[in-house]
DOLUMVEX-616994 format. One record per atom (N, C-alpha, C): residue in one letter; x, y, z. Coordinates in steps of 0.1 Angstrom, whole numbers, padded with zeros to 4 digits, always signed. Example, Ala and Ser with C-alpha at 12.3 -4.5 7.8 and 13.67 -1.06 7.14 Angstrom:
<rs>
A+0132-0057+0078A+0123-0045+0078A+0132-0033+0078S+0128-0022+0071S+0137-0011+0071S+0129+0000+0079
</rs>
This chain:
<rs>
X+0008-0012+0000X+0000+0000+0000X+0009+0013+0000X+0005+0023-0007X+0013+0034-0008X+0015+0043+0001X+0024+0045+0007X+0020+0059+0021X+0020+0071+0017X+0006+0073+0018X+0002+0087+0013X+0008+0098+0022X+0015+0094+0038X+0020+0104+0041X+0032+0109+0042X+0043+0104+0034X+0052+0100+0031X+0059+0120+0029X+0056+0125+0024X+0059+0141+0025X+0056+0150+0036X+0048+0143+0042X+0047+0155+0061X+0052+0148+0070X+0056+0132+0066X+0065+0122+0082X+0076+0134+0083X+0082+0135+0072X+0094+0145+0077X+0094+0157+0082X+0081+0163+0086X+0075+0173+0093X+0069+0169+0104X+0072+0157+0108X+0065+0154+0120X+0051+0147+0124X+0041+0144+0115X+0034+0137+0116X+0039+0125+0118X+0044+0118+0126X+0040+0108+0129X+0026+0098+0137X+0031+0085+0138X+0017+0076+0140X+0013+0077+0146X+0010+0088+0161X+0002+0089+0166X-0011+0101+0162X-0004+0107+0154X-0015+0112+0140X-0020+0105+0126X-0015+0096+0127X-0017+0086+0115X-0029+0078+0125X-0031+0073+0134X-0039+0066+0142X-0050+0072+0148X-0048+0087+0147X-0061+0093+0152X-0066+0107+0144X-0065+0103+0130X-0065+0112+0121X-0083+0106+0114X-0089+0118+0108X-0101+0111+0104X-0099+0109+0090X-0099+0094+0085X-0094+0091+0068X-0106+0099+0062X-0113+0098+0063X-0128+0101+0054X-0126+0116+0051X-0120+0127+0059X-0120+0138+0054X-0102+0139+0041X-0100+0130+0042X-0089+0131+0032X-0091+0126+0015X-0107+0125+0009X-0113+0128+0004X-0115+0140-0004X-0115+0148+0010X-0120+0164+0002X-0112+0175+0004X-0097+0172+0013X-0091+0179+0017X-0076+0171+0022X-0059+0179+0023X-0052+0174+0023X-0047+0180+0035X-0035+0177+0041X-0029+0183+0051X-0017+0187+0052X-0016+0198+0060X-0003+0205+0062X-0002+0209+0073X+0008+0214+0076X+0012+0220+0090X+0019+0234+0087X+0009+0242+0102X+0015+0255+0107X+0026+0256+0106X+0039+0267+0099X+0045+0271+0102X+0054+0284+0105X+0041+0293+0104X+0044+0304+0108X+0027+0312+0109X+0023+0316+0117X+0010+0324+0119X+0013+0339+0124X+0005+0346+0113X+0006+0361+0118X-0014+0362+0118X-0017+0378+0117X-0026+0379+0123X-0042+0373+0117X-0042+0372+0103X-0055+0371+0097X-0045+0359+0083X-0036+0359+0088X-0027+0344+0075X-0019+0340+0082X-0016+0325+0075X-0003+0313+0077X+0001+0310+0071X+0011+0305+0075X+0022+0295+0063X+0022+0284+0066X+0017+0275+0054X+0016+0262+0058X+0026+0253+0049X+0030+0241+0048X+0036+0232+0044X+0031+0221+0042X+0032+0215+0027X+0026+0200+0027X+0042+0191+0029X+0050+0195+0030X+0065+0185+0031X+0071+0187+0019X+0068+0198+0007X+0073+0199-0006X+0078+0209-0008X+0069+0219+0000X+0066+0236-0004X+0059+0246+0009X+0062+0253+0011X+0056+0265+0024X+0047+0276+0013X+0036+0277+0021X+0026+0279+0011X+0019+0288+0019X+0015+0300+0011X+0002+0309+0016X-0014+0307+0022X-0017+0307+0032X-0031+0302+0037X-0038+0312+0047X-0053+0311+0046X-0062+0316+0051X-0069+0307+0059X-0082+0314+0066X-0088+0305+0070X-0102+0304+0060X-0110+0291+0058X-0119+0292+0052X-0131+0299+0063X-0140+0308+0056X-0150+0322+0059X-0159+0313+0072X-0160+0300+0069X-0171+0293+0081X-0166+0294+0093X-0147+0287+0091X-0146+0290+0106X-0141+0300+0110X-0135+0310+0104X-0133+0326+0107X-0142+0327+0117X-0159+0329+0110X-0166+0337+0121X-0167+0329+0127X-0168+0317+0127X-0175+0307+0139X-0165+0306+0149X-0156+0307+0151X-0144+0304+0159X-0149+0315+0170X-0148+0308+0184X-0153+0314+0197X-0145+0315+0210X-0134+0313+0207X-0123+0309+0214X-0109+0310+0210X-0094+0315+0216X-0082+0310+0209X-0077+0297+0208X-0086+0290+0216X-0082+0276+0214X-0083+0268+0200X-0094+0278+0193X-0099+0270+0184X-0092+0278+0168X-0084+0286+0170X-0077+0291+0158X-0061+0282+0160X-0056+0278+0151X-0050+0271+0144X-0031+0278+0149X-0023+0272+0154X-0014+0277+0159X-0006+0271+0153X+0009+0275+0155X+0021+0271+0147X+0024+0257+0154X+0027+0248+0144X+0029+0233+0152X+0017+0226+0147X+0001+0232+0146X-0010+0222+0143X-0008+0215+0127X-0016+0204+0129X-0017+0199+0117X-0033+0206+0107X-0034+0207+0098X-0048+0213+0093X-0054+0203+0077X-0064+0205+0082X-0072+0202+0068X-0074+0211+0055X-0065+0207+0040X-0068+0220+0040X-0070+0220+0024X-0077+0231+0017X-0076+0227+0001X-0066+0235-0008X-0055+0230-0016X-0046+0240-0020X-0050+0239-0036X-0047+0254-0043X-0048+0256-0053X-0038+0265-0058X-0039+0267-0071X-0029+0277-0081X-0017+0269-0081X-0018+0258-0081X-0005+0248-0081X+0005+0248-0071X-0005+0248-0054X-0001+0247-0044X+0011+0262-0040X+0002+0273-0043X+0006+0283-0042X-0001+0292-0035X-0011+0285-0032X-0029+0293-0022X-0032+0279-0013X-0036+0282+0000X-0045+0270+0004X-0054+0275+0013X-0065+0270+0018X-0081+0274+0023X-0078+0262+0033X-0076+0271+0051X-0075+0259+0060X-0092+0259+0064X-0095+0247+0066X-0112+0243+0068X-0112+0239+0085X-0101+0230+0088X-0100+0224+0102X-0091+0221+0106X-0085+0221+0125X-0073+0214+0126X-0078+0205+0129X-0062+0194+0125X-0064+0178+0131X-0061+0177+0146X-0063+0168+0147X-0064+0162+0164X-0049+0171+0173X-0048+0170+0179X-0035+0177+0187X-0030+0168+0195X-0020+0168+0193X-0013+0156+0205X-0007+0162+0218X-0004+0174+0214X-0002+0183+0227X-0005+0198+0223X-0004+0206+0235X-0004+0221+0238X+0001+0228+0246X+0010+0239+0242X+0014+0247+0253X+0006+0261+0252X-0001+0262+0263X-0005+0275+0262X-0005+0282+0281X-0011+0296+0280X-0006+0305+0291X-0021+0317+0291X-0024+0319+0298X-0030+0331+0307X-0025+0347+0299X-0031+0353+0289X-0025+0365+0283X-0020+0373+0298X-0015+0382+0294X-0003+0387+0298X-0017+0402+0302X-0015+0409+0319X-0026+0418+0317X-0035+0414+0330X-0043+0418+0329X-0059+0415+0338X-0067+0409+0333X-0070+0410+0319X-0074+0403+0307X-0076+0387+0312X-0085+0377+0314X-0087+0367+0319X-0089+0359+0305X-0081+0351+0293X-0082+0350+0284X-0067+0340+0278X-0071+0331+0270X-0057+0319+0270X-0055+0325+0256X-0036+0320+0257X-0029+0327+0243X-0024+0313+0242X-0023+0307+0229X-0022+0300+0229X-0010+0296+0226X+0008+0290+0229X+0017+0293+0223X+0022+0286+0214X+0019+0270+0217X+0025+0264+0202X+0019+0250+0201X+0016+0242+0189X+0008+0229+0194X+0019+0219+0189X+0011+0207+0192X+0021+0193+0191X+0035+0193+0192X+0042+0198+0202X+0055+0200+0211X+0060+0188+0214X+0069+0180+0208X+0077+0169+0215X+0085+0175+0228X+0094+0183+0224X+0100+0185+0237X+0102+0206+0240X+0100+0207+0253X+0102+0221+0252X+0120+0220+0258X+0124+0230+0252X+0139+0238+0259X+0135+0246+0269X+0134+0249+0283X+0133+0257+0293X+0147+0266+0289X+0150+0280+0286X+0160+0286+0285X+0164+0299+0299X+0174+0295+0308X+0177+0304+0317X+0190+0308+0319X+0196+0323+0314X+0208+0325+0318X+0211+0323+0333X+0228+0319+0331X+0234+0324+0343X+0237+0338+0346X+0227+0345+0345X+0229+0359+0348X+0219+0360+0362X+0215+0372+0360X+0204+0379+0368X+0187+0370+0362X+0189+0366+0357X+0175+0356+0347X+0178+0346+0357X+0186+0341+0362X+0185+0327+0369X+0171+0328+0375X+0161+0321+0378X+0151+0318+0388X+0139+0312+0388X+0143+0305+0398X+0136+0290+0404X+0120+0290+0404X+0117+0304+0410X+0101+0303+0408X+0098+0304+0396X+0104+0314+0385X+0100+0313+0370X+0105+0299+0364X+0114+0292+0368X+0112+0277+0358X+0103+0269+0366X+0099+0273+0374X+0084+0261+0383X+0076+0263+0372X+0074+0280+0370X+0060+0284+0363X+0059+0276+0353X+0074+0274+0343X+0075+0269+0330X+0073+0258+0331X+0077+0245+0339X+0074+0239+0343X+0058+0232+0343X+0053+0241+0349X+0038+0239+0352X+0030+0239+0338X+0035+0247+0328X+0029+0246+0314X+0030+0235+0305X+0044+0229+0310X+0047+0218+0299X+0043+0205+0307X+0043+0206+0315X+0038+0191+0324X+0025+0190+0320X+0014+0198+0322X+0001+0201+0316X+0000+0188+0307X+0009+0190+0295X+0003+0184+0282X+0012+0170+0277X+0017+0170+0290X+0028+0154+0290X+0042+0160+0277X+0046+0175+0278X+0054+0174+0269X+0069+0170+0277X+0077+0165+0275X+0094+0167+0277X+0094+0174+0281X+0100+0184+0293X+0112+0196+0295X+0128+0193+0295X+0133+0202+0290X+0149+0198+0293X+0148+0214+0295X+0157+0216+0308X+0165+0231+0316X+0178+0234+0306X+0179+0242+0296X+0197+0249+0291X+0196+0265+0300X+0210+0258+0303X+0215+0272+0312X+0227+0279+0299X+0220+0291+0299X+0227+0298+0283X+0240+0307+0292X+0250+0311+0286X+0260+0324+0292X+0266+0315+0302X+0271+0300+0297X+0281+0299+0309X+0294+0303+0311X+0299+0313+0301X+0313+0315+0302X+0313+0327+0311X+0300+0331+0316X+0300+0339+0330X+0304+0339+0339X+0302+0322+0344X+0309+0317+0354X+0319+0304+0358X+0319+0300+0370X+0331+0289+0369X+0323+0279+0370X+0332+0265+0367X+0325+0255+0369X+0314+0250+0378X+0324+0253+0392X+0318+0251+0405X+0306+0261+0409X+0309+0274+0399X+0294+0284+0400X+0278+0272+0394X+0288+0270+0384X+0275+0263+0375X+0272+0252+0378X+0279+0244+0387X+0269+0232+0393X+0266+0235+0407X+0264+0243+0414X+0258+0248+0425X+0246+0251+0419X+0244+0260+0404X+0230+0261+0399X+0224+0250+0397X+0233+0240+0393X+0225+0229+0384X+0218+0223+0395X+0226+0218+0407X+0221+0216+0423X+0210+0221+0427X+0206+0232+0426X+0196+0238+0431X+0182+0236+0421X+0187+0229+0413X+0176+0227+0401X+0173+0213+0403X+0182+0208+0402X+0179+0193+0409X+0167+0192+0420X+0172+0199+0432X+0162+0198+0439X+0150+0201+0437X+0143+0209+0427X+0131+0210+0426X+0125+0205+0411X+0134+0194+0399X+0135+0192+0395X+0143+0175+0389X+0141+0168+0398X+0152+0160+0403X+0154+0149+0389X+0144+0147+0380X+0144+0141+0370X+0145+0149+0358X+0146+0157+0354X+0146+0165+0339X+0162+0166+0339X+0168+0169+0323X+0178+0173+0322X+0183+0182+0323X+0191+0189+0326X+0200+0203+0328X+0212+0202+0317X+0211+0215+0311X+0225+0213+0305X+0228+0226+0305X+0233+0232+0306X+0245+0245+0307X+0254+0245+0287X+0252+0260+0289X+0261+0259+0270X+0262+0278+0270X+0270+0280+0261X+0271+0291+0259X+0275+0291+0243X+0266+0306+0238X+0269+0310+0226X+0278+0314+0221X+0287+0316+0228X+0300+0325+0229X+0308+0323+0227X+0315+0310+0238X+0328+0303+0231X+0324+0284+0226X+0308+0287+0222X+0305+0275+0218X+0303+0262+0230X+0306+0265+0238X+0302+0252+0246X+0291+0246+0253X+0290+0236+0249X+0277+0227+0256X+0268+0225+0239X+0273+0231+0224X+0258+0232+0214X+0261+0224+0212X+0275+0211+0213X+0273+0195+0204X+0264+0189+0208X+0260+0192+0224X+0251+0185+0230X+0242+0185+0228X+0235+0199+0230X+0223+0200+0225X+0220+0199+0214X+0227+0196+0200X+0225+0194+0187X+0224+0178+0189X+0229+0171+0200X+0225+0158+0203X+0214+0153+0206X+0210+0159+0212X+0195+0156+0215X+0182+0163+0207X+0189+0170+0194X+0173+0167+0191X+0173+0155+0177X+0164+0150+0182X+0160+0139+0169X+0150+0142+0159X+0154+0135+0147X+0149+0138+0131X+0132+0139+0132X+0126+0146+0130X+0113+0149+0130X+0105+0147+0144X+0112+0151+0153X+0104+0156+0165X+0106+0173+0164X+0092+0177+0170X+0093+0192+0172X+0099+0199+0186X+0109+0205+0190X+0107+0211+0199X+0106+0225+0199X+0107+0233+0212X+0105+0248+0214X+0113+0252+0222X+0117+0265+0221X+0122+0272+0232X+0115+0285+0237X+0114+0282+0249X+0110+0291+0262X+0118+0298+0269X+0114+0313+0272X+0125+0318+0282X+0124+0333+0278X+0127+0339+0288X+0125+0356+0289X+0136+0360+0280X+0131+0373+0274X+0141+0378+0262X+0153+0381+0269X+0165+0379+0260X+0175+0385+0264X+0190+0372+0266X+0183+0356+0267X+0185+0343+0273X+0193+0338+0263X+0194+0340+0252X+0199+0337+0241X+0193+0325+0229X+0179+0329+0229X+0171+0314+0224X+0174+0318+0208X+0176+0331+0201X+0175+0334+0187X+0186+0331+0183X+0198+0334+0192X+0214+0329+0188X+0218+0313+0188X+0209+0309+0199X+0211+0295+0197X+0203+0290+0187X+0195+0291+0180X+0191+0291+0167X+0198+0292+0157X+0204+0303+0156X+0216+0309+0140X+0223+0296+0151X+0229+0291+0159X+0240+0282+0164X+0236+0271+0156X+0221+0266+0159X+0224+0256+0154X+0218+0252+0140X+0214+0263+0131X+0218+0263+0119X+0227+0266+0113X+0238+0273+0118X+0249+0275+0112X+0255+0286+0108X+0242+0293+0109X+0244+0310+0103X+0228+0319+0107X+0235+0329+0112X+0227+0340+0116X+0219+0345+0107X+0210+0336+0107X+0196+0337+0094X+0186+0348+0104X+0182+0345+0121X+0174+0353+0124X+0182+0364+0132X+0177+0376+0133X+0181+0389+0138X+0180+0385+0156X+0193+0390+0161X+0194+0393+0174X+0205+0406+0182X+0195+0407+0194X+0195+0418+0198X+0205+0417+0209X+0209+0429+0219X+0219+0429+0230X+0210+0431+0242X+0216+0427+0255X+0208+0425+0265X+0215+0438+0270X+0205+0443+0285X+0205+0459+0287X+0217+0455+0304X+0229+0464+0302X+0235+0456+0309X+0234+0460+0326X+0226+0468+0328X+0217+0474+0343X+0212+0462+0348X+0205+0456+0340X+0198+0444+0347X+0198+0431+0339X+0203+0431+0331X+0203+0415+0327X+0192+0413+0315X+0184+0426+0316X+0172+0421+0305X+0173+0423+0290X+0169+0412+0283X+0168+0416+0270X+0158+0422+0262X+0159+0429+0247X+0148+0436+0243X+0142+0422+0235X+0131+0423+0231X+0121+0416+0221X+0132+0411+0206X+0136+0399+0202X+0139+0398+0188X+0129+0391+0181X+0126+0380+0191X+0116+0372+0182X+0105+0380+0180X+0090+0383+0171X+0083+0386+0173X+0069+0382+0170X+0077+0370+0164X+0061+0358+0162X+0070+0346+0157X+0058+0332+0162X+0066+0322+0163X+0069+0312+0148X+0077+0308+0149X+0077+0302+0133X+0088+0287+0135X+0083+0276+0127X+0088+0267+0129X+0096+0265+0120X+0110+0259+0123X+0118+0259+0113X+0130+0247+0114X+0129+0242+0101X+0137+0229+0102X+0151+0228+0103X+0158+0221+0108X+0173+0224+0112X+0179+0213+0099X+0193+0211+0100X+0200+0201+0093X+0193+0192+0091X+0194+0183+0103X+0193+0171+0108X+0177+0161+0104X+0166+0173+0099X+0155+0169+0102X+0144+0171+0111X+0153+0176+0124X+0143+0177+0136X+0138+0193+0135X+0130+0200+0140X+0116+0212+0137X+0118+0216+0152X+0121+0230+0154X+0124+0240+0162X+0116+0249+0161X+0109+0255+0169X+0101+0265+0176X+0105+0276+0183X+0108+0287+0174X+0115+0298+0187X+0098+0304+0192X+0102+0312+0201X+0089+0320+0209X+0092+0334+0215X+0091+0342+0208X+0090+0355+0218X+0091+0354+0234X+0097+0367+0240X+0101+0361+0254X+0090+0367+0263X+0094+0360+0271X+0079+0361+0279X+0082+0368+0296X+0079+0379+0297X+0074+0384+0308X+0066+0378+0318X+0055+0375+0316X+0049+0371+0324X+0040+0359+0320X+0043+0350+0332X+0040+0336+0326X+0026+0333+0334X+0014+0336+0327X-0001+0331+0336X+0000+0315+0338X-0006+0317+0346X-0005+0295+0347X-0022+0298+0348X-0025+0286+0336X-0041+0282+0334X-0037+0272+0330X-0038+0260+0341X-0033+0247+0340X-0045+0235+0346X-0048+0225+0344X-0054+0216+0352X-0046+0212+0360X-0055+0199+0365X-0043+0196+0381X-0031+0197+0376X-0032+0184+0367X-0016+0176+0363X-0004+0185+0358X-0007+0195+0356X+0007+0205+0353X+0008+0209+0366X+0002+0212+0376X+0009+0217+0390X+0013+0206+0397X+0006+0196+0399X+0009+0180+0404X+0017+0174+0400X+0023+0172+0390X+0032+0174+0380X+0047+0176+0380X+0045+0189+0384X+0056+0201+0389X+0062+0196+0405X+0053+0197+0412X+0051+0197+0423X+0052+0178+0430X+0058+0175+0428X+0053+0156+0431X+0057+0162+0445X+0066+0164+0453X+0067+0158+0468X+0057+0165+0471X+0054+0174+0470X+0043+0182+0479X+0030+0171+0480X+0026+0165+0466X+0015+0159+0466X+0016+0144+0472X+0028+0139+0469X+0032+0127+0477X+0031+0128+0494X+0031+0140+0504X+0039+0146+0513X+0016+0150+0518X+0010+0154+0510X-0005+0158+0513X-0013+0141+0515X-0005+0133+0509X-0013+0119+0509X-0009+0112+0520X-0004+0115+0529X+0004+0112+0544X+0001+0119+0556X-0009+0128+0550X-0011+0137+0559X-0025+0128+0569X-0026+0130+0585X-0037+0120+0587X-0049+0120+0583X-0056+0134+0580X-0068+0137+0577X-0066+0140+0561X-0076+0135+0554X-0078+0136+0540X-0083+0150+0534X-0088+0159+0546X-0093+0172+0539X-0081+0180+0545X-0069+0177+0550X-0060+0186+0556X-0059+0203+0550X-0057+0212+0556X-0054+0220+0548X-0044+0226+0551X-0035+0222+0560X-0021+0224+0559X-0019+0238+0567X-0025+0240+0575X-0029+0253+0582X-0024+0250+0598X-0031+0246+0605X-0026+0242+0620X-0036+0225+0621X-0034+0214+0617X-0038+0200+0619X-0026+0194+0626X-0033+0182+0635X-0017+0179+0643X-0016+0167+0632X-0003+0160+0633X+0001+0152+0618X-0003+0150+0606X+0000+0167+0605X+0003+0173+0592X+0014+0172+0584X+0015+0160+0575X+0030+0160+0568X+0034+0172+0561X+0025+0178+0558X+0031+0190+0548X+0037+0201+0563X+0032+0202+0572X+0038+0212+0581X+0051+0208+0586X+0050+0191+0589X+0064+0188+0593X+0076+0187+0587X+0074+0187+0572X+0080+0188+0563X+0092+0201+0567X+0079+0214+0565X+0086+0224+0563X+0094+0228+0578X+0090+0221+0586X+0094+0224+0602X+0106+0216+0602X+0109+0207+0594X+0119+0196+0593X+0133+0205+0582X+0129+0211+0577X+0130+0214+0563X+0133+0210+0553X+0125+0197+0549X+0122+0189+0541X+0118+0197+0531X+0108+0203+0530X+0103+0212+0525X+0104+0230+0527X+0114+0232+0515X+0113+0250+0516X+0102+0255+0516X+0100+0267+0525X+0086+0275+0527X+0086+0280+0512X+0097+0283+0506X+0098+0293+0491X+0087+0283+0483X+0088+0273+0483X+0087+0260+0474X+0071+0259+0480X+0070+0257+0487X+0055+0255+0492X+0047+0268+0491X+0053+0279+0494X+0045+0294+0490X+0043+0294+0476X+0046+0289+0464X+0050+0291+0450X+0035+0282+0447X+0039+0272+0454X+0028+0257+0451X+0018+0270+0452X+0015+0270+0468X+0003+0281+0470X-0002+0292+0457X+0005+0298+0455X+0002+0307+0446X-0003+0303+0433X+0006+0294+0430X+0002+0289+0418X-0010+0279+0418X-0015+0275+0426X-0027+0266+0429X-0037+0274+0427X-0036+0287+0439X-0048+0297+0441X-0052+0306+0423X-0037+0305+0415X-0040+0323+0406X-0051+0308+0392X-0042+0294+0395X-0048+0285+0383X-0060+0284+0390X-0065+0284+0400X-0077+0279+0406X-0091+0292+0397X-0084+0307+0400X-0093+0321+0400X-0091+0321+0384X-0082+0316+0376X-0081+0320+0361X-0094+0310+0356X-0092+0299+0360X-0102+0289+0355X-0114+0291+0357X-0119+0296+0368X-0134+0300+0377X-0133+0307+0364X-0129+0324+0366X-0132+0334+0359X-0137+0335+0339X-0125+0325+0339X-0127+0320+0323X-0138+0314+0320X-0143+0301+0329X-0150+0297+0325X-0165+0309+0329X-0167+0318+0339X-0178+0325+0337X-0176+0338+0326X-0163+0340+0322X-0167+0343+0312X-0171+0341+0298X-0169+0324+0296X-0170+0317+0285X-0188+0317+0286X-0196+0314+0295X-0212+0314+0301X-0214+0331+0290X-0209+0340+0299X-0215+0355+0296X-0215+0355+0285X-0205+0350+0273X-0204+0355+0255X-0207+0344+0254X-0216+0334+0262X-0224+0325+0251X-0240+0333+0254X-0240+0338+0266X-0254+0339+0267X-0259+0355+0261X-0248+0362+0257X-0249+0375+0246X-0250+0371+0236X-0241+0361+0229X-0242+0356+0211X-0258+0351+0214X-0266+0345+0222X-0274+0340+0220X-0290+0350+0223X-0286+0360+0226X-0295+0371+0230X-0289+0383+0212X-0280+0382+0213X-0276+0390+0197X-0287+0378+0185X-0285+0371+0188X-0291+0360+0175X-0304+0357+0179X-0313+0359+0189X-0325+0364+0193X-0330+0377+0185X-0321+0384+0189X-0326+0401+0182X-0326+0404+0163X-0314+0394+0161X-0313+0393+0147X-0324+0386+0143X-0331+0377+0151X-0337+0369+0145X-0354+0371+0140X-0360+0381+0157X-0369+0387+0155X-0369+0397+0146X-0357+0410+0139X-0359+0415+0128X-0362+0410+0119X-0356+0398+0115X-0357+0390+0105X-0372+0387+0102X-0377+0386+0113X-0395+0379+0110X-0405+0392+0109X-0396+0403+0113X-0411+0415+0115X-0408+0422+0100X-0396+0414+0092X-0396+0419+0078X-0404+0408+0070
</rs>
């Protein structure tokens, strides 16, 4: 039998989209993948050609949500024409994963950042960027959707050896299974490695506040400084904006990279498992506790208190949990009453449209 998908395996469809893909729409429609999304167009790819695309007019308006517009990384249904120089996306295919976040603001509202993610890069200089509560957060996003993390510590020629495994140590402990790798753009060290680990048509991404060096490690590990980067502000460690929208892009080797604009502020709108996830001793440490509704407040064998009284448990570490429990707990409430209110106005707007309609 012929494999019809023999031009997008090398973009990453693999068989766990071959297995939960719907055949019957492949009939009237082919598929491609997101590779670059700006505001009202995309660039899509059938595995031959990067191609101009819209959305078809139905789901334009019908689309009710950011979940439901089409991000860099998805697979889509789609019809191409002018000798695969136009294509009309109709639908995405199934998702196998998602990384998304809480817009940035008061704004109660999900952005969505990149789909079907094999593995994310967590990117943290050894600078002033070093920090523990912000890679929980990141953390918390990719555990969500069962993707990989791997921790690169960028700018090691900053410090000494023994500086940079005192970091890696402190990462350990609140990360005791993921990778860490340390590398610098500079005088090259640590990028064989990371050029080691990524394999031929898995997608990954990089995360991390601007300034971290995600765009250079990019030109690194293509070879040449194809994307523009900028200098970090040397008062504080911060960098300006280079990326400015996300675009997927294929290395030597095969394997499909994700840069990402840097992120300020990371919303967590997560279900349990990205904080439970994150967090295993705490949750291991609450199932020991004597009473099942504990709240960790004043109960007498309370494992979570004795923990921190032991200091098994950092109060830093358990205040973080806290916060991040309570802000995912109020994003979720909030979102979902606001998802109720713009259904129950679309449906009072299409009431009023509807009685003009009849008194004409």
């Amino acid at each position: 039998m012929k494999n019809i998908f023999v031009d997008i395996e090398k973009l990453g469809f693999d068989k766990w989209f071959q297995d939960n893909i719907n055949f019957e729409k492949l009939t009237d429609f082919k598929i491609g993948r997101i590779i670059s999304a700006h505001k009202d167009s995309y660039v899509i790819s059938n595995g031959k050609k990067d191609i101009f695309a819209e959305l078809v007019g139905k789901l334009r308006f019908c689309i009710d949500s950011p979940l439901n517009y089409p991000a860099v990384g998805d697979w889509v249904f789609a019809n191409f024409y002018d000798n695969d120089n136009l294509a009309i996306i109709h639908e995405i295919v199934p998702r196998k994963t998602l990384l998304k976040r809480k817009t940035s603001g008061k704004k109660i509202e999900i952005q969505v950042i990149a789909a079907n993610i094999d593995v994310a890069f967590i990117i943290q200089s050894l600078d002033s960027n070093f920090n523990l509560n912000r890679l929980e957060r990141y953390l918390v996003l990719i555990n969500e959707n069962n993707i990989q993390p791997i921790i690169l510590l960028s700018k090691s020629d900053l410090l000494t050896d023994s500086d940079i495994e005192n970091k890696i140590l402190e990462i350990n402990k609140i990360a005791p299974n993921i990778k860490v790798q340390s590398f610098s753009n500079e005088d090259k060290y640590g990028l064989n490695i990371i050029k080691d680990l990524l394999v031929p048509y898995k997608t990954y991404c990089l995360l991390g506040s601007s300034g971290v060096g995600k765009t250079t490690l990019i030109n690194n590990l293509i070879g040449e400084p194809l994307f523009t980067t900028n200098s970090v502000r040397n008062k504080d460690s911060k960098g300006r904006h280079t990326t400015t929208h996300r675009e997927l892009i294929r290395l030597e080797n095969g394997s499909l990279i994700i840069d990402n604009p840097g992120m300020r502020e990371i919303g967590i709108f997560s279900n349990e498992s990205g904080i439970d996830d994150t967090f295993v001793e705490i949750i291991e440490l609450s199932s020991k506790c004597k009473f099942s509704n504990c709240t960790h407040t004043n109960e007498k064998e309370c494992a979570i208190l004795s923990a921190l009284k032991t200091g098994i448990l950092s109060e830093k570490r358990w205040q973080n949990y806290i916060k991040m429990k309570k802000e995912s707990d109020y994003n979720e409430k909030s979102y979902i009453e606001k998802r109720q209110k713009d259904k129950k106005f679309g449906k009072y707007c299409k009431s009023i449209m509807k009685s003009k309609h009849y008194k004409k």
